[in-house]
VOLUMTI-322933 format. One record per residue (C-alpha): residue number from 1; x, y, z; chain. Coordinates in nm, 2 decimals. Each point is the difference from the previous one (the first is absolute). Example, Ala and Ser with C-alpha at 12.3 -4.5 7.8 and 13.67 -1.06 7.14 Angstrom:
BEGIN
(site 1,(1.23,-0.45,0.78),A)
(site 2,(0.14,0.34,-0.07),A)
END
This chain:
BEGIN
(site 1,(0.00,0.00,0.00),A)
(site 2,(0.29,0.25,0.04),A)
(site 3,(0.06,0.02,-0.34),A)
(site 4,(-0.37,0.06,-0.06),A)
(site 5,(-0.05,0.27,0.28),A)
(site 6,(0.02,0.29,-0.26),A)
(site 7,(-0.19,-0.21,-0.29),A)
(site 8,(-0.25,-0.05,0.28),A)
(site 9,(-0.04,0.36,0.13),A)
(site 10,(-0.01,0.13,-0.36),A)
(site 11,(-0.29,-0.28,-0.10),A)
(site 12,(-0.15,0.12,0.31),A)
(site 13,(0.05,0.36,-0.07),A)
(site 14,(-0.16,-0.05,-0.36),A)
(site 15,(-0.28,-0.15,0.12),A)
(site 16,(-0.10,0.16,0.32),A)
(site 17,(0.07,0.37,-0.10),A)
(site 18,(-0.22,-0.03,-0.34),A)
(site 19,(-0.31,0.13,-0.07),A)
(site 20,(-0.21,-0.32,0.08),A)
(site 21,(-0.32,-0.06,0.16),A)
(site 22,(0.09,0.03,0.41),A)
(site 23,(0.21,0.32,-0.12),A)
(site 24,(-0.32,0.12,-0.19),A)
(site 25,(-0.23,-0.02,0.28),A)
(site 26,(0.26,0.11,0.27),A)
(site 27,(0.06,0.32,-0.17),A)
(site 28,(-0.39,0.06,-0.07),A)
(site 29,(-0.04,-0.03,0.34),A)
(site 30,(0.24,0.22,0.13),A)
(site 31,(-0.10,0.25,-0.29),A)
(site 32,(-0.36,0.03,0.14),A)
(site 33,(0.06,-0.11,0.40),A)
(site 34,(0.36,0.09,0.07),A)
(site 35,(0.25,-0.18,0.12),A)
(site 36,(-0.11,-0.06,0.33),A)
(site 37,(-0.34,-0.19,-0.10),A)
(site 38,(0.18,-0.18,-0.24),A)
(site 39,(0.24,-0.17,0.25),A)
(site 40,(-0.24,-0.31,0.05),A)
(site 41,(-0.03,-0.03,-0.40),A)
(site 42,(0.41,-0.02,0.02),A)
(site 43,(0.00,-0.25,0.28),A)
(site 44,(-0.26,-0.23,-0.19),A)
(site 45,(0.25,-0.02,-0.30),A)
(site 46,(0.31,0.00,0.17),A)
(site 47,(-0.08,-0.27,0.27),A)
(site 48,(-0.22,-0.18,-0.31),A)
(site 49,(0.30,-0.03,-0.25),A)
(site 50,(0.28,-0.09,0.26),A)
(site 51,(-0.27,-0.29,0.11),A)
(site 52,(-0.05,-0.10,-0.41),A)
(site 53,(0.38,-0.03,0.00),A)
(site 54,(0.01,-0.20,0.32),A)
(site 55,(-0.27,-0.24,-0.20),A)
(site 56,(0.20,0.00,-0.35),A)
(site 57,(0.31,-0.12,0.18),A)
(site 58,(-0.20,-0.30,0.19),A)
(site 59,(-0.14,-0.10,-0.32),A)
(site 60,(-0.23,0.20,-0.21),A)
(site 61,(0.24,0.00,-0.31),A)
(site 62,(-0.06,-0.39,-0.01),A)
(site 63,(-0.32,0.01,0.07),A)
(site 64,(-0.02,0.26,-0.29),A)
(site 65,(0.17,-0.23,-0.23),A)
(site 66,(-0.18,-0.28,0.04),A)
(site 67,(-0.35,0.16,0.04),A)
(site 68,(0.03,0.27,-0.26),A)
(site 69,(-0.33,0.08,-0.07),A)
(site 70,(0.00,0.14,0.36),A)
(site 71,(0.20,0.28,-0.14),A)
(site 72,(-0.26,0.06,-0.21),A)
(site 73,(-0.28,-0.02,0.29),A)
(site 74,(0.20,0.27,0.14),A)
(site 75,(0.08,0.20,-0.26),A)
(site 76,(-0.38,0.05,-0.13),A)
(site 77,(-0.06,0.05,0.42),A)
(site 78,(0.27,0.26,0.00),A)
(site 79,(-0.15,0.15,-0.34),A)
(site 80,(-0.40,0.05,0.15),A)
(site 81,(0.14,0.12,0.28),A)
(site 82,(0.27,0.30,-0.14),A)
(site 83,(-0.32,0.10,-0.23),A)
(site 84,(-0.23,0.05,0.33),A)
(site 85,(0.27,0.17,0.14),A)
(site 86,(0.02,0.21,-0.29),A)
(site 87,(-0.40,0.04,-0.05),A)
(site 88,(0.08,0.14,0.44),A)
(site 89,(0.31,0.23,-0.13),A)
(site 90,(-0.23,0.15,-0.22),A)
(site 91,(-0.32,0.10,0.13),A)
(site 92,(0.14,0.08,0.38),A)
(site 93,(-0.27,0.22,0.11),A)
(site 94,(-0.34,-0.17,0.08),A)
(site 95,(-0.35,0.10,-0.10),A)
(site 96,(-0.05,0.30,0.23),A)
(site 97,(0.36,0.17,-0.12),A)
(site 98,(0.18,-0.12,0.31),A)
(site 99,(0.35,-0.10,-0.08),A)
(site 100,(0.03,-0.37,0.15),A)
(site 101,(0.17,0.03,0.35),A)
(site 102,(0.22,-0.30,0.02),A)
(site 103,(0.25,-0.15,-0.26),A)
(site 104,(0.03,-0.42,-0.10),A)
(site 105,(0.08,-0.13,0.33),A)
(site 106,(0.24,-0.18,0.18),A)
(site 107,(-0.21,-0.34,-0.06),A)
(site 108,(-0.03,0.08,-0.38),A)
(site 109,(0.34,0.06,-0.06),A)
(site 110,(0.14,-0.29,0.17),A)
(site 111,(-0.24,-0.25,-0.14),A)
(site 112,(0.08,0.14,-0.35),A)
(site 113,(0.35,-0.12,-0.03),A)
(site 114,(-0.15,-0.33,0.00),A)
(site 115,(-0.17,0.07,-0.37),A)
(site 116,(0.19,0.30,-0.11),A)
(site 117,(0.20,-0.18,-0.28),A)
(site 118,(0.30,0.25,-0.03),A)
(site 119,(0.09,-0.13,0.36),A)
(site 120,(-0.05,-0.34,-0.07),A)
(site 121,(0.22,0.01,-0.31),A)
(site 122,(0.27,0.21,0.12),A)
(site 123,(0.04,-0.19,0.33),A)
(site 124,(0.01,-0.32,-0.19),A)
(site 125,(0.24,0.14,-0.22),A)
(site 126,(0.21,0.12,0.23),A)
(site 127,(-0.03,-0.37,0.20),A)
(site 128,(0.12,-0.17,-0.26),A)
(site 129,(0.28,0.22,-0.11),A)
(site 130,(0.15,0.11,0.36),A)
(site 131,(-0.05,-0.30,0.26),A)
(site 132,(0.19,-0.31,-0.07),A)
(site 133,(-0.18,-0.27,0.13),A)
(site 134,(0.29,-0.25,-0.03),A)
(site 135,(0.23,0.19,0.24),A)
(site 136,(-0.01,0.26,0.29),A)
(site 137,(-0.43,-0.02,-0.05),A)
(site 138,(-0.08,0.13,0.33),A)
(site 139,(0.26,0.35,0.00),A)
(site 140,(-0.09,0.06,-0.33),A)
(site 141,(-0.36,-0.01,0.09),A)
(site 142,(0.05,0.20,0.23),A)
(site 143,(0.21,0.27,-0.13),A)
(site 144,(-0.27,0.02,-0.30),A)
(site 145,(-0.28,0.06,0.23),A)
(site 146,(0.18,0.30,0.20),A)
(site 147,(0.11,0.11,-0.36),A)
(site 148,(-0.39,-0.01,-0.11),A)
(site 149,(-0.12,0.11,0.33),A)
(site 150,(0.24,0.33,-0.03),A)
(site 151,(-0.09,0.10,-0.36),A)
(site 152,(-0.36,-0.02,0.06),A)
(site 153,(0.06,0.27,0.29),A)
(site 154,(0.17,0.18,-0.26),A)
(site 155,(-0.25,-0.07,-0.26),A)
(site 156,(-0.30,0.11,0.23),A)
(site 157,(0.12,0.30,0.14),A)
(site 158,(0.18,0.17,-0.30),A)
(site 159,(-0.35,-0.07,-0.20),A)
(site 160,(-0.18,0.15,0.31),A)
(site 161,(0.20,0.28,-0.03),A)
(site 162,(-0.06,0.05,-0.33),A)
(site 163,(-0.39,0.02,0.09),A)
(site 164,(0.06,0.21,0.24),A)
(site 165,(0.22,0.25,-0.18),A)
(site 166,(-0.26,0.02,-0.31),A)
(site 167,(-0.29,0.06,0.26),A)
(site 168,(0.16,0.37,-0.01),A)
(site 169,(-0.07,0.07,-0.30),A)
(site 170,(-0.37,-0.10,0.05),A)
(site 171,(-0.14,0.31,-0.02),A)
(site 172,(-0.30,-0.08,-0.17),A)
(site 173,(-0.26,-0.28,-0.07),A)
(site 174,(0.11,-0.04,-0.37),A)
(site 175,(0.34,-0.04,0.13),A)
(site 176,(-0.09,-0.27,0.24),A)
(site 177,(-0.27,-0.13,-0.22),A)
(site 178,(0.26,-0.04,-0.26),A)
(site 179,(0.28,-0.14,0.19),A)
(site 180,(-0.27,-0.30,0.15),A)
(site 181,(-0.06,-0.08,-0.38),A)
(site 182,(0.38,0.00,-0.11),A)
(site 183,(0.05,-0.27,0.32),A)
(site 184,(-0.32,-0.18,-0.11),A)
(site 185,(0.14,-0.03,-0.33),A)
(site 186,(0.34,-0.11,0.11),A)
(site 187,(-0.14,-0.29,0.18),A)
(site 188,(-0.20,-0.12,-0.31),A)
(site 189,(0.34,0.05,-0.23),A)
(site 190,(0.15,-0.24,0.26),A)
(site 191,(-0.31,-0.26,-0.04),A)
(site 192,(0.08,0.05,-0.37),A)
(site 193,(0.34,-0.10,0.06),A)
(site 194,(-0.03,-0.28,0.18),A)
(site 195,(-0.14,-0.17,-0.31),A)
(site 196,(0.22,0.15,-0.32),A)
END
C-alpha cells in the first residue's frame, strides 16, 4: 500500500471533490440553509460512505461480481432517487410560498450511499485497485478507510462552503430560484451519466 498511498489519495481526491450527487445536495443545502443546518446532511454522507467502504472491503465487490444485476437494482434505485431529489431542489418552497425549513437529513443522506451509484463504483474501484488482499489485508484496510473517511470531511465541507459562499450573492428570488434549478439539473446530468 505504500506505493499506492499517493495513487490512493489522488483516486480519492478525483472522486470525492467532483461534482457528484452527495456534493450536489450538500452544496444546495448550505446554499439555501447555511452551513450550520447543513451539518447533519454532512454527517449522513460522511459517516454513510466510510460505512460503504467498510462493507466493500468485507465483500461487496464479490458479491457484486457474482450477482451483477444487483448493480443494476442499485443503479435504477440510485437513479429514481437523484430525480426526486432533483424534482425537491427544484420546487423548494411549498404551496403557501414558504421556503422549506429543513434540508435532506441526516437519515436521507446516510441511507443514500447505499443506492447512490457513483459511491458504489468509486469505492469498488478504488477496492480493487488499492487493498491487496493477498498481503498486509487488514493495514491496508485500514489505511484506505482513514484515507476515505478524511476526504469525505474534505469533500463535505469545502462543498458546504461553497453553498455557503454563493448564499451571498442571493439577493434575490430569481437568483435563488435559478441557482436551485442549475443543482437540480446537475443531479439529473449525473443520473444521465451513470448510464452513457
Amino acid at each position: 500500500m505504500n506505493s499506492q498511498l499517493i495513487p490512493l489519495i489522488l483516486f480519492g481526491i478525483a472522486a470525492g471533490f467532483s461534482p457528484g450527487p452527495n456534493n450536489i445536495v450538500t452544496s444546495h443545502s448550505a446554499y439555501n440553509f447555511g452551513f450550520k443546518k447543513t451539518i447533519p446532511t454532512m454527517l449522513g454522507v460522511i459517516s454513510g460512505w466510510t460505512l460503504l467502504s467498510i462493507l466493500l472491503l468485507l465483500g461487496s465487490a464479490v458479491i457484486f461480481t457474482k450477482f451483477a444485476y444487483l448493480q443494476i437494482i442499485i443503479k435504477i434505485l440510485g437513479s429514481i432517487y437523484l430525480f426526486y431529489l432533483a424534482y425537491k431542489i427544484s420546487f423548494t418552497e411549498s404551496k403557501s410560498g414558504k421556503k422549506v425549513s429543513k434540508p435532506v437529513t441526516f437519515v436521507n443522506t446516510f441511507f443514500f450511499q447505499f443506492v447512490n451509484p457513483k459511491s458504489i463504483i468509486a469505492g469498488s474501484t478504488a477496492v480493487s485497485l488499492f487493498v491487496d488482499v493477498q498481503n498486509n489485508y487488514l493495514r491496508d484496510s485500514i489505511i484506505f478507510v482513514v484515507i476515505m473517511f478524511l476526504l469525505a470531511i474534505g469533500s463535505q465541507i469545502t462543498w458546504c462552503l461553497m453553498g455557503s459562499y454563493l448564499r451571498k450573492f442571493a439577493t434575490s428570488e430569481k437568483f435563488m430560484s435559478n441557482f436551485n434549478y442549475t443543482m437540480s439539473f446537475l443531479l439529473i446530468v449525473c443520473v444521465i451519466m451513470f448510464y452513457v
